[in-house]
C-alpha positions as CSV (number, residue, x, y, z in Angstrom):
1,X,66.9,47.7,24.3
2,X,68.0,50.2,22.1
3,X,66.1,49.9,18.3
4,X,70.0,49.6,16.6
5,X,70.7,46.5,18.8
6,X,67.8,45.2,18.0
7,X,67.9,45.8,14.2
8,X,71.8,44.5,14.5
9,X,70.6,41.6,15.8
10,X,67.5,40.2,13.9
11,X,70.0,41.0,10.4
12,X,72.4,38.7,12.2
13,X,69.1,35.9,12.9
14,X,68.3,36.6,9.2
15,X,72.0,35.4,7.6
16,X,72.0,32.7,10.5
17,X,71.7,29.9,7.9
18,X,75.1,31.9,6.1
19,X,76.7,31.9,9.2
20,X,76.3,28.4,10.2
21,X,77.1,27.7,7.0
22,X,80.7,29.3,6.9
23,X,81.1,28.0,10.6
24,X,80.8,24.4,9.4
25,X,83.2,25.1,6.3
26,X,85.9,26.4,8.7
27,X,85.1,23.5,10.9
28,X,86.0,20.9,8.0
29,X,89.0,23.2,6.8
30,X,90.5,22.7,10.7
31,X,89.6,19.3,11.1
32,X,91.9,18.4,8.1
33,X,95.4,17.9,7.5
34,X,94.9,18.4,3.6
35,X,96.2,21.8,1.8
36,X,94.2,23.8,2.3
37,X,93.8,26.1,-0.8
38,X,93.3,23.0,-3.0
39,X,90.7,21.3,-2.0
40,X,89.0,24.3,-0.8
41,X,88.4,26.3,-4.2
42,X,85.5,28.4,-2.7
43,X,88.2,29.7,-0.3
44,X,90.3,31.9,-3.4
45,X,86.9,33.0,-4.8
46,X,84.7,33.8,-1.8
47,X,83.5,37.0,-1.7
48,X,83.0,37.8,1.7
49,X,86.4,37.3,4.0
50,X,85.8,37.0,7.8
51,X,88.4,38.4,10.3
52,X,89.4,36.4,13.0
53,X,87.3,39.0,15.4
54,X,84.1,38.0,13.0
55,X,85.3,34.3,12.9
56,X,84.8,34.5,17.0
57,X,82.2,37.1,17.3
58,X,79.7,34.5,14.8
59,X,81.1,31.3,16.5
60,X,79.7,33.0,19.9
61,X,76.7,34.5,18.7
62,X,75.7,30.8,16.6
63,X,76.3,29.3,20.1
64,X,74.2,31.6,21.8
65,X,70.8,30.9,19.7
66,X,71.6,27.3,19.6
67,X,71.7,27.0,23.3
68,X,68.7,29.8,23.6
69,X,66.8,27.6,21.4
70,X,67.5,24.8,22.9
71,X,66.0,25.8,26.3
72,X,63.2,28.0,24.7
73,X,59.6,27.1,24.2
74,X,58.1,25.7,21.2
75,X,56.8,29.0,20.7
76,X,60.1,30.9,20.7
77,X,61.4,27.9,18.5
78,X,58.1,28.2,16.0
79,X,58.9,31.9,15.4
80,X,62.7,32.0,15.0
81,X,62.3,29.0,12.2
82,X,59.8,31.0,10.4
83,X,61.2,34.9,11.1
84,X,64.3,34.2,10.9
85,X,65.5,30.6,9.7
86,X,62.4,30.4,7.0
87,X,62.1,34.0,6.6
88,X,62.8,37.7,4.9
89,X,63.7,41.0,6.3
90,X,60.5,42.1,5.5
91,X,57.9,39.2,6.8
92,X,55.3,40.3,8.3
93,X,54.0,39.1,12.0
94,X,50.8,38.6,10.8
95,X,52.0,36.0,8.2
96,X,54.8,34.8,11.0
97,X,51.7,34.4,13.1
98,X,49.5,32.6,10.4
99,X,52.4,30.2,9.8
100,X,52.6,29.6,13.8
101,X,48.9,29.7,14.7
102,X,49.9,32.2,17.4
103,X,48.5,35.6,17.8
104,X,50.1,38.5,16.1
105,X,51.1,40.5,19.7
106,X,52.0,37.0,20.9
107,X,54.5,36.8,17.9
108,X,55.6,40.4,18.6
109,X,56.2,39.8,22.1
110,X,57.9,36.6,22.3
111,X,60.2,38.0,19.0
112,X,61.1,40.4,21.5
113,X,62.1,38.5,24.4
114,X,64.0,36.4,22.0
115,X,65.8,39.5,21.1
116,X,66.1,40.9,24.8
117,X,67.6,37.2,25.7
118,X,70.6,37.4,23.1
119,X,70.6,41.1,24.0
120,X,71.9,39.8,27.6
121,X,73.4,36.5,26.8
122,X,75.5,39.0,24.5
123,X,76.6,41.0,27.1
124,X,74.8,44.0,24.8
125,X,72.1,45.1,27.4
């Protein structure tokens, strides 16, 4: 796997609590029958604006490291939470493996096989 997909991909683990975020907001907006632009304030002042190609790009990607997770080991699961979900750009796998009471190549490997694994489920490899 090329070093750019895998840099795209752990900035898009890293805002995966922003994405679920906005998914959830766009969920309520649909569900309702209200207007839309007043009781959604955060909508006229938001400053990031998703096209409908992001809107279904993040909807598949959220779905892919749900379902990922879902059949992953506690390992993988142990990692993304505190990499990713619980964690900073620049987090180090030694602290990743302190916090996970895993080895720091067993962190390193398996943080790579979670990236390989979206990689596919993607469609990217």
């Amino acid at each position: 796997m090329e070093k750019t997909v895998r840099a795209h991909i752990r900035k898009l683990l890293w805002d995966y609590k922003s994405i679920e975020k906005t998914l959830s907001q766009f969920t309520e907006i649909l569900s309702t029958n209200n207007e839309v632009i007043e009781n959604y304030p955060y909508l006229k002042h938001s400053t990031e604006e998703w096209t409908i190609n992001q809107l279904v790009f993040n909807k598949c990607f959220y779905q892919t490291v749900e379902e990922l997770l879902s059949d992953s080991t506690p390992e993988i699961v142990d990692i993304f939470q505190s990499k990713y979900l619980n964690g900073y750009s620049t987090k180090e796998n030694a602290i990743v493996a302190y916090e996970t009471c895993l080895s720091e190549s067993t962190v390193k490997r398996r943080d790579l096989e979670l990236l390989k694994e979206i990689s596919k489920r993607l469609g990217w490899n």
